[in-house]
C-alpha positions in Angstrom: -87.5 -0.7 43.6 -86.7 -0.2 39.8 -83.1 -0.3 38.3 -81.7 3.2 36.9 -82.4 3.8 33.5 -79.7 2.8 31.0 -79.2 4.0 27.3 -80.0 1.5 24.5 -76.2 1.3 23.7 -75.4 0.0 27.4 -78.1 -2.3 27.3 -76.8 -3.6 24.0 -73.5 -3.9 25.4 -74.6 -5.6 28.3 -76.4 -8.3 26.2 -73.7 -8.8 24.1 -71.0 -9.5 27.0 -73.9 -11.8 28.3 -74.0 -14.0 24.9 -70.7 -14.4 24.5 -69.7 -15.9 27.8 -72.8 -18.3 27.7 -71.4 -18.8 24.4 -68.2 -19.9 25.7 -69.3 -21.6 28.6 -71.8 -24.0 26.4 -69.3 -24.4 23.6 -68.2 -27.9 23.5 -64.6 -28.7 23.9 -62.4 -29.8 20.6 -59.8 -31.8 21.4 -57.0 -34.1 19.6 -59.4 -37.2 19.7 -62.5 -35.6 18.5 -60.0 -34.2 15.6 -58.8 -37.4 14.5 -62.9 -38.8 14.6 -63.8 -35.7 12.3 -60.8 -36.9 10.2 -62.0 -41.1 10.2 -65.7 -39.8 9.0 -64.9 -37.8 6.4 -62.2 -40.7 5.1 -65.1 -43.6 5.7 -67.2 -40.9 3.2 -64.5 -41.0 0.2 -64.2 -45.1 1.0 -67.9 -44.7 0.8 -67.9 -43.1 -2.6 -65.6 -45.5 -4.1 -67.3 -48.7 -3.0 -71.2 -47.3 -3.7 -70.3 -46.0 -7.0 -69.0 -49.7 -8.3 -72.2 -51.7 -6.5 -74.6 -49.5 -8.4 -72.8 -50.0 -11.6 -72.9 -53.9 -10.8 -76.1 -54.1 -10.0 -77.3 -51.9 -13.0 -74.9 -53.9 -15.1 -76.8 -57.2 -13.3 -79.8 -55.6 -14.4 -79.0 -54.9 -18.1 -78.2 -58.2 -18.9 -81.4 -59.8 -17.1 -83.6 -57.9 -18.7 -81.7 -58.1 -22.2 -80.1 -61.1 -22.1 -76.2 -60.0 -22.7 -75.0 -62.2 -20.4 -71.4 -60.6 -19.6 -71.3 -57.6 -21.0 -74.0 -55.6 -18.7 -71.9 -56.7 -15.7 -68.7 -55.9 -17.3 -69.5 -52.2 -18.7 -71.5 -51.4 -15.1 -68.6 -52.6 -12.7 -66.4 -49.9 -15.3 -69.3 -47.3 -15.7 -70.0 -47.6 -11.7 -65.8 -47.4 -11.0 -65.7 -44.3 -13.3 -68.4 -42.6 -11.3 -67.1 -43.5 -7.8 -63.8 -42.1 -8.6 -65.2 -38.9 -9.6 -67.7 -39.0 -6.5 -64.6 -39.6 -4.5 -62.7 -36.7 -6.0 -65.9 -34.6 -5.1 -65.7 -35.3 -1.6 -62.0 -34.3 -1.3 -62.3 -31.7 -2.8 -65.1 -30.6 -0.9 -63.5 -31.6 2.3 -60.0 -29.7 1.6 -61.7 -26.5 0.4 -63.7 -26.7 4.2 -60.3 -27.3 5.6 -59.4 -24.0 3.8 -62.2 -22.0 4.8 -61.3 -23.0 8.2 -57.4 -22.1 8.0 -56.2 -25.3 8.1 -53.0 -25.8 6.0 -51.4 -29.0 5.3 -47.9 -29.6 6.2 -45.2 -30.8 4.3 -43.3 -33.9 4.9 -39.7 -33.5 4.0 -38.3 -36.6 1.5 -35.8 -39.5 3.9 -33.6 -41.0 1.8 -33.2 -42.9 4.9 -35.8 -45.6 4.4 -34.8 -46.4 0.9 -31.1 -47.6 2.0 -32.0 -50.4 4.3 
């Protein structure tokens, strides 16, 4: 026994209702925790930044002055160079990672100024 006929715009209908509820059902959960590891990654990628930037620059600068024989200087302008760049790798990733949290309509709250704290 066949099914009845149905138009194309039914059948697309159909399919549609179908995908989206095997959508949802499959979707994984988000909760407070998985929030606040999302949060911990994308801060261990900015500490990241910072500390790779100055290693290269000392291990460049380590490289310089073995192969040229400037004893201090090599180490001294690649530890500065190699700060330099990790700060701006680090600004990068934030503002990469804000302009996500944009995109995704998160807005940061503000904190109100205690005076409180400063009294004691």
């Amino acid at each position: 026994m066949s099914l009845p006929p149905e138009s194309r715009e039914e059948a697309i209908a159909r399919l549609t209702k179908s995908a989206s509820s095997l959508e949802q059902r499959t979707a994984p959960p988000t909760s407070q925790e998985m929030a606040g590891m999302a949060v911990a990654n994308q801060a261990w990628k900015v500490v990241a930044d910072l500390l790779g930037g100055v290693f290269v620059g000392l291990a460049l600068g380590f490289g310089v002055d073995w192969l040229f024989a400037t004893k201090p200087w090599g180490i001294i302008s690649g530890v500065l160079l190699g700060f330099a760049l990790s700060i701006y790798m680090a600004r990068r990733t934030a503002d990469r990672l804000m302009a996500q949290a944009k995109a995704d309509g998160v807005e940061p709250k503000s904190i109100p100024f205690d005076d409180e704290d400063e009294e004691r």
